[in-house]
Phi, psi and omega in degrees: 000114192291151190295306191292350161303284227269341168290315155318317202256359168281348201260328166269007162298333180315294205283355166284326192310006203298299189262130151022133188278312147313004160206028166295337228255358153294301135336338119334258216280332157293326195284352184267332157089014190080017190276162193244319160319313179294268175011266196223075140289341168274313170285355165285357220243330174303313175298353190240048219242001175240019186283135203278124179261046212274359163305314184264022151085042147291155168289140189288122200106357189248153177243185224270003153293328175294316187280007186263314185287346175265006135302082207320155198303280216306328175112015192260178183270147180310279190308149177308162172293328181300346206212067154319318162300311165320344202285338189255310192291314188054034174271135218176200177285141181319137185074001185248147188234139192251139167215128208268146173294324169321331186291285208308336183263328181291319198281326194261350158271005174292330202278306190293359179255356173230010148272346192272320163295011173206010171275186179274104179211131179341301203274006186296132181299163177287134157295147166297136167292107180295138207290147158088006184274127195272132159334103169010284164331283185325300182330296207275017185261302194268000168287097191281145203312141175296326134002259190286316172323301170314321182276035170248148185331131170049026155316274171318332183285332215205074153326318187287306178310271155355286196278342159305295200286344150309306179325313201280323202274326196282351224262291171328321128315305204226351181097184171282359179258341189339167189262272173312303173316330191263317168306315193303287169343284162326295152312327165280351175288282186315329166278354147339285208268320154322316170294011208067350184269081196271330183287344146277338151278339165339281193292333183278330169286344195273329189270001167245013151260347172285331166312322213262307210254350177271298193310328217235009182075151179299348174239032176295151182291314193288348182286322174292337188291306187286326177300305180305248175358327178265316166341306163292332180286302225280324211290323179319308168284026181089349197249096171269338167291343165287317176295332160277318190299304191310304178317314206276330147281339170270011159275315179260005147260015160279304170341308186264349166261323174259335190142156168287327212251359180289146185326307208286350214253337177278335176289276197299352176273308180295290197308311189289046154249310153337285175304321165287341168271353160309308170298351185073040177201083190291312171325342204253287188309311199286357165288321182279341172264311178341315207267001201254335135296350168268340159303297196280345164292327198255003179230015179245218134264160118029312193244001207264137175251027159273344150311294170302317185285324186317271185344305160310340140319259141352302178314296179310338170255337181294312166303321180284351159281341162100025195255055181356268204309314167318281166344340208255327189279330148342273192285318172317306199280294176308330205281309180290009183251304184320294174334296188289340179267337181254321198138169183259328194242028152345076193318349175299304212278326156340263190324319160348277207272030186247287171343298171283016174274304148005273190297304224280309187296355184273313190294333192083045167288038229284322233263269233297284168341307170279338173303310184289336170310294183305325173329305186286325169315301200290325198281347199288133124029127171298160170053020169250157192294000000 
């Protein structure tokens, strides 16, 4: 299944997290036009819609609807003019955390490439077969039906309780490295880190990518799929020097395995720019987004907005560096690829231009600030505010 499938469908999972659960599943089937992949890759990506975005300063355990409502109704950035740094940083006032929409669309196509690395689809290579694995047969004889799991006694009241003893039957059944034992694992982490309980979920994210790479080697894609995911458990839990370290390894092996220009190796690059500017060292970060747009010029199209959110991004730190101009070619460049692909009146192409309002009230610039304000105003959507 090709990357540009899972960038549609990361951009219109975007825009389904949005709305009311009664009325994705129209929106859905229209904005997909009847293609039956896209469809549904945007409903796996709906189902995993609590996947923790705490790089980008969530509560842990909330997905990118919780993170669409800490955008002010207009599409402007949260943080004061005064204080730029937030806009990358998510730096403020004490205790308050900012989240610019450029964070929130680079994090749910981080999401959609690694979700894309573990779903179940024909053409995925076969995983190495884990040492200690019970006759097939034997195996799925001693599984019990997805069925009798759901009906077992306090299923429903204690989900988390529920998906331990799925843990314990496939560990038991197919072993402890499965392919499958490390899916179950993974899940019971997340539902962990929904409960607030990052600190028990942690060591559980971590023991089903030492799992995936000891059964299926460290540079198998679903292993890599699972590293990016305990990444995210440590920043849930605050440990962004971890978090940077792991990336930094999963960077150069999307590198020695997909390419400098492959989709996942442009994903990790963008997320590791995040983190060093989580971390305050925006001098760090703007090189590694720098670089993750020169990457996405020479290996995507032209037109792709997974290009615009990267740029927008990029942008967004450059204005926090106080690097107009450059910033100004930047948010220029997102805005015109958004326009042609979604429309003037788009919440993407909004945000755009709530960004080159941004920059311009930074630069000091207002009468130009304001045209892109009003832009973005006259252009929103009917009913929205």
């Amino acid at each position: 299944m090709d990357s540009g499938l899972y960038e549609r469908a990361a951009m219109i999972f975007l825009d389904a997290a949005e709305l009311p659960h009664g009325q994705r599943a129209a929106f859905v089937e229209e904005a997909c036009g009847g293609e039956v992949a896209l469809r549904d890759a945007v409903e796996r990506l709906l189902a995993h819609d609590d996947v923790p975005l705490s790089l980008l300063g969530a509560a842990p355990g909330r997905g990118a609807a919780f993170l669409a409502q800490q955008i002010r109704p207009d599409g402007h950035i949260a943080a004061a003019p005064s204080d730029p740094g937030a806009m990358v940083t998510g730096a403020g006032r004490p205790g308050r955390r900012t989240v610019h929409p450029w964070a929130v669309s680079l994090a749910v196509l981080a999401i959609a490439v690694g979700i894309a690395a573990v779903l179940p689809r024909p053409d995925r290579p076969p995983a190495a077969t884990p040492t200690a694995v019970p006759d097939p047969e034997v195996a799925a004889a001693a599984m019990p039906s997805p069925a009798a799991v759901a009906g077992a006694p306090g299923d429903l009241a204690d989900p988390i309780a529920s998906q331990r003893q799925l843990v314990e039957q496939r560990r038991t059944a197919l072993g402890p490295d499965h392919p499958e034992t490390m899916d179950a694992l993974e899940a019971l982490a997340r539902l962990l880190e929904e409960d607030g309980r990052t600190d028990e979920a942690l060591p559980l994210f971590e023991r089903a990518w030492r799992g995936r790479a000891r059964s299926m080697g460290p540079d198998h894609i679903s292993t890599l799929s699972s590293q990016q995911a305990a990444a995210e458990a440590h920043a849930a839990a605050g440990r962004l020097d971890e978090t940077e370290s792991i990336l930094r390894d999963l960077l150069e092996r999307r590198r020695r395995t997909g390419g400098a220009t492959h989709p996942a190796t442009i994903v990790t690059l963008g997320r590791l720019g995040e983190v060093c500017a989580d971390l305050g060292r925006l001098d760090d970060a703007e090189p590694l987004l720098a670089e993750a747009v020169l990457a996405a010029h020479q290996g995507l199209p032209r037109d792709s907005a997974f290009l615009a959110v990267l740029l927008g991004r990029h942008a967004a730190c450059l204005i926090a560096l106080g690097r107009f101009d450059r910033a100004e070619s930047a948010a220029l460049e997102a805005e015109r690829i958004l326009v042609g692909a979604f429309g003037s009146a788009h919440p993407r192409t909004t945000e755009a231009r709530s960004l080159l309002a941004d920059l311009y009230e930074l630069w000091g610039r207002p009468d130009e600030a304001a045209t892109w304000r009003t832009r973005a105003k006259d252009d929103r959507p009917p009913g929205l505010p």
